[in-house]
C-alpha positions as CSV (number, residue, x, y, z in Angstrom):
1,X,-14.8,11.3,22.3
2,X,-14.5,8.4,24.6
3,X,-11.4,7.9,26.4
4,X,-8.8,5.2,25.5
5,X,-7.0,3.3,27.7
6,X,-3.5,3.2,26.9
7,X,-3.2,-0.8,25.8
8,X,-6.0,0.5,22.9
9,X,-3.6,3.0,22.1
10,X,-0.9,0.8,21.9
11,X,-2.9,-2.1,19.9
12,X,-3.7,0.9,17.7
13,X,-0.1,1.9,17.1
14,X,1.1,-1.5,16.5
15,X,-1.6,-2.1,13.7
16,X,-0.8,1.2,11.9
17,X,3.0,1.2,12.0
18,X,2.2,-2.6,10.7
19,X,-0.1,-1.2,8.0
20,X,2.4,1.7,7.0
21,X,5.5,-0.5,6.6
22,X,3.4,-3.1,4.2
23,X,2.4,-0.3,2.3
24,X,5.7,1.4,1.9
25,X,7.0,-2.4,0.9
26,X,4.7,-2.4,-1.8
27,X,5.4,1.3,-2.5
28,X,9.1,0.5,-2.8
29,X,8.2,-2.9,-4.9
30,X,6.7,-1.0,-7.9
31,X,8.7,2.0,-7.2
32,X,12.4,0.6,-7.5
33,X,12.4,-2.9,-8.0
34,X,10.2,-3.4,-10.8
35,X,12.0,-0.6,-13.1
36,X,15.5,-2.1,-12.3
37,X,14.3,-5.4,-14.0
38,X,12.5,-3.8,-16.4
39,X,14.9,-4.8,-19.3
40,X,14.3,-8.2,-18.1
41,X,10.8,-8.0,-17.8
42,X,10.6,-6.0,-21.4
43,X,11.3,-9.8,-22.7
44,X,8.2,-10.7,-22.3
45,X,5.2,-9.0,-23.8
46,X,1.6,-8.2,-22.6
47,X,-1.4,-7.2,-24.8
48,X,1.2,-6.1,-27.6
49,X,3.5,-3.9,-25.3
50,X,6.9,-4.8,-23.8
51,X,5.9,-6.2,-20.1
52,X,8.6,-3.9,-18.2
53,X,7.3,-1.1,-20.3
54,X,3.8,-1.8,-19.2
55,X,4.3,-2.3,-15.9
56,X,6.0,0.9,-15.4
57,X,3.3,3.3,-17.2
58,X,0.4,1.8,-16.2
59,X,1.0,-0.9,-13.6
60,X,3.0,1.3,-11.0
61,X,0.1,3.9,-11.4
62,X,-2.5,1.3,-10.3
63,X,-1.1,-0.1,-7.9
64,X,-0.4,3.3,-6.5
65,X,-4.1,4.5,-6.9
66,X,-5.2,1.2,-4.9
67,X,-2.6,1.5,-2.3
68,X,-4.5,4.7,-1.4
69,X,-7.7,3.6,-1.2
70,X,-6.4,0.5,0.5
71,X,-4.8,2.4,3.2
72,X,-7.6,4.3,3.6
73,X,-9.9,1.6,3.9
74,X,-7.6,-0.4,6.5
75,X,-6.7,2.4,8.7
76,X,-10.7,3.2,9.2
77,X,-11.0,-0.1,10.1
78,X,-7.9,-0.1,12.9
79,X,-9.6,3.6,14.0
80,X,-12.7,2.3,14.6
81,X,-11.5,-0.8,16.2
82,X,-9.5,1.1,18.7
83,X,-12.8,3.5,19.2
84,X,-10.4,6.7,17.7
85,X,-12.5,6.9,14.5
86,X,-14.8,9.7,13.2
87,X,-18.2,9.9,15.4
């Protein structure tokens, strides 16, 4: 593995603790504040099912799924960037 000078490293630290905390934002959105207005949201209804319900079951879940492949797909790209991904 090449070596990296220490600004790359830093760049590299920057964009993942950048890419963590908007994850765990979005992680903490569906997570907490989404159920705490859910009897608000269960006002409103979506394909025949109260929209706080909804989002809970199935939204939340999706979002979660595709946080994981987003993160995983983001942080490849800042590795290989930085020259620290998989040869």
């Amino acid at each position: 593995m090449p070596e990296i000078s220490q600004d790359a490293k830093l760049r590299h630290w920057s964009r993942t603790r950048s890419l963590t905390i908007g994850i765990l934002v979005v992680w903490f959105i569906f997570s907490f504040v989404i159920p705490w207005f859910a009897r608000e949201l269960n006002a409103i209804t979506f394909i025949g099912f109260p929209l706080g319900y909804y989002m809970i079951v199935q939204g939340s879940l999706i979002v979660f799924v595709l946080l994981i492949f987003f993160q995983n797909w983001r942080q490849d790209a800042i590795d290989d960037e930085a020259g620290a991904g998989e040869l």
